[in-house]
TIBA-291293 format. One record per residue (C-alpha): residue number from 0; residue in three letters; chain; z, x, y. Coordinates in pm, whole numbers, plus 50000, padded with zeros to 5 digits. Layout:
BEGIN
SEKOL pos code unit     Z     X     Y
SEKOL NUM  ALA    A     Z     X     Y
...
***
This chain:
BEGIN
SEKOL pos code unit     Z     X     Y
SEKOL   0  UNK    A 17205 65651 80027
SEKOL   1  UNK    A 17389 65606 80366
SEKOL   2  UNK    A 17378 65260 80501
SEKOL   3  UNK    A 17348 65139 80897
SEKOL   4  UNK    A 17399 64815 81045
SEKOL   5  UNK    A 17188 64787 81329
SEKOL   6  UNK    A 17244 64475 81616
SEKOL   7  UNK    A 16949 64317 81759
SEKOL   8  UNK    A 16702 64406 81488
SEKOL   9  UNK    A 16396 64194 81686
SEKOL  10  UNK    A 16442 64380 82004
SEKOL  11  UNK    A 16209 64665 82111
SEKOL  12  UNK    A 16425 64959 82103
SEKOL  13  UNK    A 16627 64836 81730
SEKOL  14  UNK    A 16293 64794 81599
SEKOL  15  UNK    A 16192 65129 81672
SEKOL  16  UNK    A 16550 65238 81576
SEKOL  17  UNK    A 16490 65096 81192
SEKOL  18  UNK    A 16206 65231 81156
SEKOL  19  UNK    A 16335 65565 81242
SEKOL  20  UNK    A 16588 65515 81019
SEKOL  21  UNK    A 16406 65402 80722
SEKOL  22  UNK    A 16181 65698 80750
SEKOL  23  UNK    A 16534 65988 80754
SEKOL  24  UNK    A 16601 65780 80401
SEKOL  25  UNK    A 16857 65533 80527
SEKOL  26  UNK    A 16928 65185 80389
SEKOL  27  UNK    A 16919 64911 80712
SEKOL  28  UNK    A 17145 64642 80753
SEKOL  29  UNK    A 16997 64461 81040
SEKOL  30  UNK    A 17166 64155 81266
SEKOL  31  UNK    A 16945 63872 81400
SEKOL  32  UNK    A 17079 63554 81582
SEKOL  33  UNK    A 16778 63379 81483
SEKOL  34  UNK    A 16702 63427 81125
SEKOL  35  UNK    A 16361 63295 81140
SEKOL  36  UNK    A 16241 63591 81308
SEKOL  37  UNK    A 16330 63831 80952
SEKOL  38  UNK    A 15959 63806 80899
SEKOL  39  UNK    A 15807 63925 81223
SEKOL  40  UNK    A 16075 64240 81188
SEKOL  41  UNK    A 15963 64322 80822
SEKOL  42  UNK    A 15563 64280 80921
SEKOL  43  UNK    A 15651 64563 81228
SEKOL  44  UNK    A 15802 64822 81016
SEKOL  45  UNK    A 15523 65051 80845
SEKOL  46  UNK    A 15780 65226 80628
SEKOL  47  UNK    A 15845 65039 80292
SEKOL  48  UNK    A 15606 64768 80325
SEKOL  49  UNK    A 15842 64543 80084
SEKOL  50  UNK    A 16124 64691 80306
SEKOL  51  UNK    A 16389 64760 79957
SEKOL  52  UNK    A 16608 64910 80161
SEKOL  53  UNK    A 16631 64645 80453
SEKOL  54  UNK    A 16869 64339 80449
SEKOL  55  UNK    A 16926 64146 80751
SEKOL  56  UNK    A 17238 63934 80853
SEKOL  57  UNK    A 17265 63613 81101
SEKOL  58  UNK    A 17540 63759 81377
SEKOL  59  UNK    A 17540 63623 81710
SEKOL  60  UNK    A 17738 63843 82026
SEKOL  61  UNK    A 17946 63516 82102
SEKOL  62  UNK    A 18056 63430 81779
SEKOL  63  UNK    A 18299 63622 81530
SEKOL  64  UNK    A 18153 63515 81185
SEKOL  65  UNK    A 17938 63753 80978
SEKOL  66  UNK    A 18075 64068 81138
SEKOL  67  UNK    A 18318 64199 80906
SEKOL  68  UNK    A 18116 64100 80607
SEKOL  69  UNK    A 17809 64248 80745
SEKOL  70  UNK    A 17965 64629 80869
SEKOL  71  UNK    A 18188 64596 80533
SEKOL  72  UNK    A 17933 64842 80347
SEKOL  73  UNK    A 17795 65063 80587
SEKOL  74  UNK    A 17835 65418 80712
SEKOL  75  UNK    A 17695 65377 81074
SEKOL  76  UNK    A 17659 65124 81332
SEKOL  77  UNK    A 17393 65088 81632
SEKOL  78  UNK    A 17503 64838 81840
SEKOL  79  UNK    A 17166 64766 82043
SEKOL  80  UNK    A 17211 64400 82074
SEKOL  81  UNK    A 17264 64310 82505
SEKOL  82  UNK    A 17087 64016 82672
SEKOL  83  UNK    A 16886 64133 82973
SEKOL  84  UNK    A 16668 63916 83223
SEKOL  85  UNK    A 16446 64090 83484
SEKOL  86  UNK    A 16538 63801 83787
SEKOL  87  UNK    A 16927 63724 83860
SEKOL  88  UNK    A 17055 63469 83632
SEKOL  89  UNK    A 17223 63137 83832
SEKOL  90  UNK    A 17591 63311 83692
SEKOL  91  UNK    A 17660 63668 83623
SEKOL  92  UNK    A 17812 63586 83307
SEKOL  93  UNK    A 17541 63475 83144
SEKOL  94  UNK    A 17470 63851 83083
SEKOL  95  UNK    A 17841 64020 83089
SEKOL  96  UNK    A 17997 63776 82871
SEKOL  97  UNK    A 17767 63825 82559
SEKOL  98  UNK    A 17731 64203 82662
SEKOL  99  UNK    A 18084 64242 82664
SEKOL 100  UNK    A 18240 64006 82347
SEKOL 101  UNK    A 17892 64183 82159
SEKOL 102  UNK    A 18054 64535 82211
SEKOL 103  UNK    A 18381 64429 82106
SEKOL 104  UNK    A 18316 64254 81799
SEKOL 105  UNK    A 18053 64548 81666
SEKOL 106  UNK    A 18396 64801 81718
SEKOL 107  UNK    A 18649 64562 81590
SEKOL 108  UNK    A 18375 64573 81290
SEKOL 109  UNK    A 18367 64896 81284
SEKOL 110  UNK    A 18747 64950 81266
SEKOL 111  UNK    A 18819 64654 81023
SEKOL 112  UNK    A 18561 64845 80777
SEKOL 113  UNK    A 18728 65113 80593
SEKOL 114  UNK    A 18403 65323 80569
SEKOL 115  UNK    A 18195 65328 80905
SEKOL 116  UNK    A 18203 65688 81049
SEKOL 117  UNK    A 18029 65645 81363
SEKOL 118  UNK    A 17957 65403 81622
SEKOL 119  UNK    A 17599 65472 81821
SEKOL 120  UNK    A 17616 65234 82102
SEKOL 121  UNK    A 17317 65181 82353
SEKOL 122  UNK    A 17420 65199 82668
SEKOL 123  UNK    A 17163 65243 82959
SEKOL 124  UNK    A 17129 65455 83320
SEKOL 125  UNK    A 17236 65132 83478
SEKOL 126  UNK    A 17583 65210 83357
SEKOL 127  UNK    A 17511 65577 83568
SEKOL 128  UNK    A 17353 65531 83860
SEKOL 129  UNK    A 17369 65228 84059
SEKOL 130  UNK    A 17650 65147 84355
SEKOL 131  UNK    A 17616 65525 84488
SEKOL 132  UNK    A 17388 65765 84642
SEKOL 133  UNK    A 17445 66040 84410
SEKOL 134  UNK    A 17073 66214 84366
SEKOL 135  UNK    A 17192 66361 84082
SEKOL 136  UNK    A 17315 66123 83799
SEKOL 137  UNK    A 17541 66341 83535
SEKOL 138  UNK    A 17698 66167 83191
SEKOL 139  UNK    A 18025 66181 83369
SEKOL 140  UNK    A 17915 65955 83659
SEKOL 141  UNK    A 17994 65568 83649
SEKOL 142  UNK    A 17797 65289 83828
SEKOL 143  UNK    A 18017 65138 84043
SEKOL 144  UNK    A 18061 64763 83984
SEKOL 145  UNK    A 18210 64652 84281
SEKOL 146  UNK    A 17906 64735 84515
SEKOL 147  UNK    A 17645 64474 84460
SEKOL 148  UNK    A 17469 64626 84168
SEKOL 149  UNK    A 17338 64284 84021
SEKOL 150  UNK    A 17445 64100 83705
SEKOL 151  UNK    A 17237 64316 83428
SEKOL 152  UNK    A 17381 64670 83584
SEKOL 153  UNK    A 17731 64513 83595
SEKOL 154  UNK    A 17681 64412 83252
SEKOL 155  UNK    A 17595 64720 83069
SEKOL 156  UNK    A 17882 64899 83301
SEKOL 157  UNK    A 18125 64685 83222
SEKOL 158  UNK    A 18028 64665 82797
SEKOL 159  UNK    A 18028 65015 82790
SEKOL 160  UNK    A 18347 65087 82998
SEKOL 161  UNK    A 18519 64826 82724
SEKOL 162  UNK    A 18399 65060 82470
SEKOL 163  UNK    A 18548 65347 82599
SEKOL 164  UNK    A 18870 65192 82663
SEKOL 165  UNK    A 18883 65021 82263
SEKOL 166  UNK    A 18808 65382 82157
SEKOL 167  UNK    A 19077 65592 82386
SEKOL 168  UNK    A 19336 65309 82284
SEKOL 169  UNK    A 19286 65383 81929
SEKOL 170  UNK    A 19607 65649 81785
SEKOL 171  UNK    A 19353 65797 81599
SEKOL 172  UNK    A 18987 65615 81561
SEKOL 173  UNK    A 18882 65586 81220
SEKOL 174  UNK    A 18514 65660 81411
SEKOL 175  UNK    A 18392 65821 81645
SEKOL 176  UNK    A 18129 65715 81928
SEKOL 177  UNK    A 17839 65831 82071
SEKOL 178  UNK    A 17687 65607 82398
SEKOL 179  UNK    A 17268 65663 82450
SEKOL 180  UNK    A 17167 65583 82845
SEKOL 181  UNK    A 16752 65508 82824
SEKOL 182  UNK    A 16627 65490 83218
SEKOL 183  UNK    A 16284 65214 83192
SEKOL 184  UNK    A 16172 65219 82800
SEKOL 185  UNK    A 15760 65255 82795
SEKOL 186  UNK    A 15609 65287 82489
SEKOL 187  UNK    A 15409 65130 82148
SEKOL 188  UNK    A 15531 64798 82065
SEKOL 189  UNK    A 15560 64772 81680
SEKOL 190  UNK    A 15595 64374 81715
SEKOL 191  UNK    A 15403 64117 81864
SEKOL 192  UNK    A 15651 64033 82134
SEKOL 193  UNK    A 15569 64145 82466
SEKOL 194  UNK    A 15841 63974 82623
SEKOL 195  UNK    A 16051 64254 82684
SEKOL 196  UNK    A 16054 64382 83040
SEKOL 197  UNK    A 15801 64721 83024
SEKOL 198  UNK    A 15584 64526 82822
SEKOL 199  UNK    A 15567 64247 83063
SEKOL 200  UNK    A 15535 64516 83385
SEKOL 201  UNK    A 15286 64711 83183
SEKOL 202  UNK    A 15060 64393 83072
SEKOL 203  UNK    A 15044 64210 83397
SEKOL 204  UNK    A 14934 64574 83617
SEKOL 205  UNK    A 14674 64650 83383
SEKOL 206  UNK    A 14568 64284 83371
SEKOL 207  UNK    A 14553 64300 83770
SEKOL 208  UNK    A 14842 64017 83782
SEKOL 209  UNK    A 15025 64236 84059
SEKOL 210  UNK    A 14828 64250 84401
SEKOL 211  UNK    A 15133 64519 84532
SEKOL 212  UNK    A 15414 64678 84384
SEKOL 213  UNK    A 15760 64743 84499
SEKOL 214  UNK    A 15815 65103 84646
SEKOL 215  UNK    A 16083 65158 84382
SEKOL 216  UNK    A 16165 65462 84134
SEKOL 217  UNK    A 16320 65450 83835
SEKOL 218  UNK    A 16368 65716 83531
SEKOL 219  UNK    A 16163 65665 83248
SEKOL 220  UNK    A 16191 65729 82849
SEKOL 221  UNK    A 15965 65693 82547
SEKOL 222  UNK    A 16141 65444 82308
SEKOL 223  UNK    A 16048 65690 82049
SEKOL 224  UNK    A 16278 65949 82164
SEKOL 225  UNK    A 16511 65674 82245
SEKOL 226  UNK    A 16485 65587 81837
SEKOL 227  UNK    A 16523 65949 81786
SEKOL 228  UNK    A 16836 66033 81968
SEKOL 229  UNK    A 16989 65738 81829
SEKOL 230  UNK    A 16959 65823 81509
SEKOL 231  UNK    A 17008 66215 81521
SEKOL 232  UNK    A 17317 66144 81678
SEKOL 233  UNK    A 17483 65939 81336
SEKOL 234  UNK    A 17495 66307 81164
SEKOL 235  UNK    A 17507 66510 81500
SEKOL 236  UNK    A 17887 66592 81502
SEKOL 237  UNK    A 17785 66804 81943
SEKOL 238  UNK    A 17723 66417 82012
SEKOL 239  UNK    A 18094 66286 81906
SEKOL 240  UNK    A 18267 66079 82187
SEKOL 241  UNK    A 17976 66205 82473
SEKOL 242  UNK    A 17746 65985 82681
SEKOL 243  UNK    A 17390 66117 82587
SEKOL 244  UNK    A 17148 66070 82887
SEKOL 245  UNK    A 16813 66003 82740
SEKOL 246  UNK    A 16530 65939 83052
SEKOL 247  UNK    A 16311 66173 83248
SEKOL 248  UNK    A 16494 66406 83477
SEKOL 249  UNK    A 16332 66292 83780
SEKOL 250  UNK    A 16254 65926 83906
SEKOL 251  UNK    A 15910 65855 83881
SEKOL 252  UNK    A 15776 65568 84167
SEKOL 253  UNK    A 15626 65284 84006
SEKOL 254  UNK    A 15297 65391 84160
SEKOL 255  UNK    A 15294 65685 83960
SEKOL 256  UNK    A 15246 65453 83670
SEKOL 257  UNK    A 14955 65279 83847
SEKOL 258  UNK    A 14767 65576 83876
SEKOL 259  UNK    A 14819 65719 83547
SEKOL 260  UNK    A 14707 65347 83441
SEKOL 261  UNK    A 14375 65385 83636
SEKOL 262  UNK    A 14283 65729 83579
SEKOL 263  UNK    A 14302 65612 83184
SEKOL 264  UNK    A 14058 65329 83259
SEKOL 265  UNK    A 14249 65017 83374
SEKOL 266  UNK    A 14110 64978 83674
SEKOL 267  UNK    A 14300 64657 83789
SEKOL 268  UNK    A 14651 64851 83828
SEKOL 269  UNK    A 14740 64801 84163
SEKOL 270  UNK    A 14678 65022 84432
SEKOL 271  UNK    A 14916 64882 84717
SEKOL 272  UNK    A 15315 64886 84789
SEKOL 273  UNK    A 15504 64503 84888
SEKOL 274  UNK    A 15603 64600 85235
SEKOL 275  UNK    A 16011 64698 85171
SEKOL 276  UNK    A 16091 64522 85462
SEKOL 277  UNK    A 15924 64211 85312
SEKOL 278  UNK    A 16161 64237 84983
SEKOL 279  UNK    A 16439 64272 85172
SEKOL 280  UNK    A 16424 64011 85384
SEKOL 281  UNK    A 16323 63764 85104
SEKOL 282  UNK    A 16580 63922 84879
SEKOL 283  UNK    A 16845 63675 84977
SEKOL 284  UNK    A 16682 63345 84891
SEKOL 285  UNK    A 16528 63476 84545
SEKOL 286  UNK    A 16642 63572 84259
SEKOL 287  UNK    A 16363 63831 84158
SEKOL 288  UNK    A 16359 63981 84476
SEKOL 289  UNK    A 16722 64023 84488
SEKOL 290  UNK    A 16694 64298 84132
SEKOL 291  UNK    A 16387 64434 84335
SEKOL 292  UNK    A 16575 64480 84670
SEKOL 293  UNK    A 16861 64667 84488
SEKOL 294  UNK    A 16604 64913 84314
SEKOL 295  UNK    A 16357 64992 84611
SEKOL 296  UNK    A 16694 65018 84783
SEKOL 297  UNK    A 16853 65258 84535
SEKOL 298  UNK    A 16551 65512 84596
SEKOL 299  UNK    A 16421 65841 84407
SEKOL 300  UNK    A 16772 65996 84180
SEKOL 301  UNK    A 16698 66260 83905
SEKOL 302  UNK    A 16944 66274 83570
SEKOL 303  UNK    A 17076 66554 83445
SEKOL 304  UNK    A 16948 66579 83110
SEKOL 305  UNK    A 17080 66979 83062
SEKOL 306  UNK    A 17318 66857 82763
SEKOL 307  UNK    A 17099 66626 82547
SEKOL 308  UNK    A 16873 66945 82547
SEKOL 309  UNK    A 17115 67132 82446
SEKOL 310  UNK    A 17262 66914 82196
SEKOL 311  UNK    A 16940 66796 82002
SEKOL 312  UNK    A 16670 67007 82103
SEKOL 313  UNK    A 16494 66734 82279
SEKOL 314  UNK    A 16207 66756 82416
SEKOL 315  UNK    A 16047 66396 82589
SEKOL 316  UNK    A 15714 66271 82489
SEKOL 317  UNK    A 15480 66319 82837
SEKOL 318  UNK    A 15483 65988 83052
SEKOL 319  UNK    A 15078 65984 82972
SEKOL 320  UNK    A 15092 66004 82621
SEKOL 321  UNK    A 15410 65706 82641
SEKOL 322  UNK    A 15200 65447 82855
SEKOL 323  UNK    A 14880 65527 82696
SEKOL 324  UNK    A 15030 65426 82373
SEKOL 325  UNK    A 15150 65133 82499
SEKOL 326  UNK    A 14873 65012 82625
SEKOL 327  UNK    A 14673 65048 82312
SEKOL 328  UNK    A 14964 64877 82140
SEKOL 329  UNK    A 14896 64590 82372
SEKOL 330  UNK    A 14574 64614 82353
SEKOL 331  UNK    A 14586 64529 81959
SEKOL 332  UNK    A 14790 64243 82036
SEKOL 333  UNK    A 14613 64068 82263
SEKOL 334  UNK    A 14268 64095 81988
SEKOL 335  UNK    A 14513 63924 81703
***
């Protein structure tokens, strides 16, 4: 039985990831910084309700104990572990540092353990398509950092471009390295934490708690197919050393979700747009408005998808069927 050590095992995308992963037959190695939370993770996972095959280790990005011993045994790693806020923290580095030392200890892991084949590293669109006007994001484009792309985009840029680098410096990588680049993840929750940012959007517009919305587009992705690619990709030798786009090829406007939201019955989703002009002139004094600014600002871009096709056979769960879900999901946790 092949073994995977899988960073960030609370967040919403891992815990989707191990699940996926318990069901193909794989043992789970999974990293928490707060071991208290091993509980909630094991409750979420419907596979192997005593969960024999799951073992988690304390790791924290910042801090270089536990790695070595915990990547020692296994064939894989996802590294899915990256802090992310929805406002602009006070200092940038509050999200490149950890995003950055996080990605470099899960390689040096990988490379100090004599049996890891492959590194599956979550990347994100942000590290595509922000600091240009290209309509048309393609796996070989990079965000460019030195525009004013905010702190979270320059993280995930700037992780993954460290990545790349480790790997290309390497005579001959005893791994190889696939990167996966989610647009906006929608989709069930398994856990009970809705703090993650779409299931904070999604709760508070079907709860009425927005009056307006921005008029900003982004690409979207089920975090099911998310868990999928991830996970097709350990044995999927087309994937080697590529950056897998995995989000809808065109950007959907965030009123689209509205009104998919109220023709399903929610009937509080909003209905009006923030004036733009509003955002942008607020943008400088507040934090929030400052990550809106930038993506109202950015526009409507579509991704070119045409190789993750082509490589896995993919084909994305409808943007109904993903928000619908997730609602329900939330739904169930707010009757607990």
């Amino acid at each position: 039985m092949e073994k995977v050590l899988v960073t960030g095992a609370s967040g919403f995308i891992a815990s989707h990831c191990i699940n996926e992963l318990l069901n193909a037959g794989y043992a789970v190695k999974g990293s928490l910084r707060n071991m208290r939370r091993e509980d909630e993770v094991r409750k979420s996972l419907k596979k192997d309700s005593e969960n024999h095959k799951l073992e988690f280790y304390k790791l924290d990005l910042l801090d270089d104990e536990g790695w070595d011993k915990a990547a020692f045994d296994c064939d894989y790693l996802l590294h899915i572990a990256s802090p992310f806020t929805i406002e602009e923290p006070k200092k940038e580095s509050f999200l490149i540092k950890p995003a950055l030392e996080g990605t470099l200890r899960a390689l040096n892991a990988a490379k100090n353990s004599s049996k890891v084949k492959k590194v599956v590293l979550t990347s994100s669109m942000a590290a595509i398509a922000y600091g240009h006007d290209k309509q048309l994001c393609k796996p070989e484009d990079w965000t460019d950092t030195t525009k004013d792309v905010g702190a979270y985009v320059k993280s995930k840029t700037i992780a993954e471009k460290a990545a790349w680098k480790f790997i290309h410096s390497e005579n001959e990588p005893s791994f190889s390295m696939t990167t996966i680049h989610p647009g906006m993840v929608f989709g069930p929750l398994l856990s009970e934490d809705t703090d993650g940012a779409s299931a904070e959007l999604l709760s508070k517009m079907i709860n009425g708690k927005f009056p307006a919305l921005p008029d900003a587009y982004f690409t979207v992705v089920d975090v099911r197919d998310v868990a999928k690619l991830h996970v097709e990709s350990l044995r999927n030798k087309k994937s080697d050393n590529k950056r897998i786009i995995t989000t809808s090829p065109q950007g959907i406007n965030i009123m689209e979700i509205s009104n998919i939201l109220r023709k399903n019955g929610y009937k509080k989703a909003p209905q009006n747009f923030i004036p733009t002009k509003m955002i942008n002139s607020l943008a400088p004094f507040n934090k929030e408005m400052k990550s809106m600014a930038a993506m109202v600002n950015r526009g409507s871009y579509g991704a070119d998808i045409t190789e993750t096709i082509s490589i896995f056979n993919w084909e994305p769960i409808s943007l109904e069927k993903t928000l619908i879900d997730m609602c329900n999901s939330l739904k169930q946790i707010s009757i607990k």
